[in-house]
C-alpha positions in Angstrom: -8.9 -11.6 54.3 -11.2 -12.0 56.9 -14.8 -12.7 58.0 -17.6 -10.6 59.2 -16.5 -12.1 62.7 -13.1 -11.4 62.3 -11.7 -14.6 61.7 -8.7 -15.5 59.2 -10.1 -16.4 55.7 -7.9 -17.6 53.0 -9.9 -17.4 49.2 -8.3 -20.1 47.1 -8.4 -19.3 43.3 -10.0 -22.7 43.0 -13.3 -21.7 44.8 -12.4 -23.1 48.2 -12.2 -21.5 51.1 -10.1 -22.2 54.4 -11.4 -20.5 57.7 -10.3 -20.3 61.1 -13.2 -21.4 63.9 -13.4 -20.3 66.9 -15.2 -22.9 69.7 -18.3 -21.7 69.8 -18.5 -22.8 66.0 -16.5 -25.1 66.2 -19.2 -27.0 68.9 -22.1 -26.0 66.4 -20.0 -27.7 63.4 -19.9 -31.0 65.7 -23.2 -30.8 67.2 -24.6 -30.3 63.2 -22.0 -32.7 61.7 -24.9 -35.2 61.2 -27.3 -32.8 60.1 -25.3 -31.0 57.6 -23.9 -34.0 56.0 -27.7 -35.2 55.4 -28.4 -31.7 53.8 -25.5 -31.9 51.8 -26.6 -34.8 50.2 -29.9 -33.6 49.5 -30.5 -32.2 45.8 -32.0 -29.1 47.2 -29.8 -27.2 49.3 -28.5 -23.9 49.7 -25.5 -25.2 52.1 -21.8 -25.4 50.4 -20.0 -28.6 51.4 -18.0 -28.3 53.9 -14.4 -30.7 52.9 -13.0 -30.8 56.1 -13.3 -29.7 59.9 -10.2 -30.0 61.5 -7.9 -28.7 64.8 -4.1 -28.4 63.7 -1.2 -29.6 66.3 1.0 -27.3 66.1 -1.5 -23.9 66.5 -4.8 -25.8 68.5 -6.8 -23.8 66.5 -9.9 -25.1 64.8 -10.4 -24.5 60.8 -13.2 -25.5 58.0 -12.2 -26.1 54.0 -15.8 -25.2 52.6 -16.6 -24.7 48.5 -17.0 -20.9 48.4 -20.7 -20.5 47.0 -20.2 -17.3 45.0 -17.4 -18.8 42.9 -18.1 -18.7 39.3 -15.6 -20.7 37.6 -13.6 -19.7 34.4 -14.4 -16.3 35.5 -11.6 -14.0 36.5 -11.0 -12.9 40.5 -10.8 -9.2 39.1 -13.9 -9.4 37.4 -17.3 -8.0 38.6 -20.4 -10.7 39.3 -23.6 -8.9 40.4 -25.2 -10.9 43.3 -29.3 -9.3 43.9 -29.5 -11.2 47.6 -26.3 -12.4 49.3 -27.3 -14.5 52.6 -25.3 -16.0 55.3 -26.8 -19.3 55.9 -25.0 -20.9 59.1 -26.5 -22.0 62.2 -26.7 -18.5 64.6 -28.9 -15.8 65.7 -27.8 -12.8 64.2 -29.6 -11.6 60.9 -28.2 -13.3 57.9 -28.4 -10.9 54.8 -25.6 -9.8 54.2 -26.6 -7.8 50.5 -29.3 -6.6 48.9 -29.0 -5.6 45.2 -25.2 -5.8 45.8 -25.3 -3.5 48.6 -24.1 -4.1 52.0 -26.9 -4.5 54.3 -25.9 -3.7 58.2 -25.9 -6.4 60.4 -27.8 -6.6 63.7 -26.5 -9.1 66.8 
């Protein structure tokens, strides 16, 4: 699959999910590193946890292993879950709802 931005996204059945970064994000992700981790750690957070941030030899190209926050275990991929707000909650500009009573909501740059 991929991202809103295009990107590569693999969905692991295990609720993990492996993206491909490009710089820009990739700079954010090192320039937050500290930040995030902190978050992370907190008890109330919205943020998944990121597992790792890593560039691979062979390719050059940046990833991130991240929990994938709308995972609901024991339930099957095939099934429906109803989600009433869906947010993306990164560091950028552009508007972050995504859905709104399971609808796609447009997204403005």
């Amino acid at each position: 699959g991929g991202g809103k931005g295009g990107s590569p996204l693999a969905f692991l059945p295990s609720g993990y999910i492996v993206k491909e970064i490009n710089s820009g994000d990739n700079e954010s992700l090192l320039e937050m590193t500290e930040a995030l981790c902190k978050r992370a750690l907190g008890k109330n957070t919205f943020i998944v946890t990121f597992l790792a941030h890593f560039k691979t030899k062979r390719s050059g190209r940046n990833y991130a292993a991240m929990s994938n926050a709308f995972h609901v275990h024991g339930v099957s991929k095939d099934a429906k879950v109803f989600w009433k707000y869906m947010f993306d909650l990164k560091g950028c500009r552009d508007d972050r709802m995504m859905r709104f009573n399971n609808q796609k909501v447009p997204v403005s740059k």
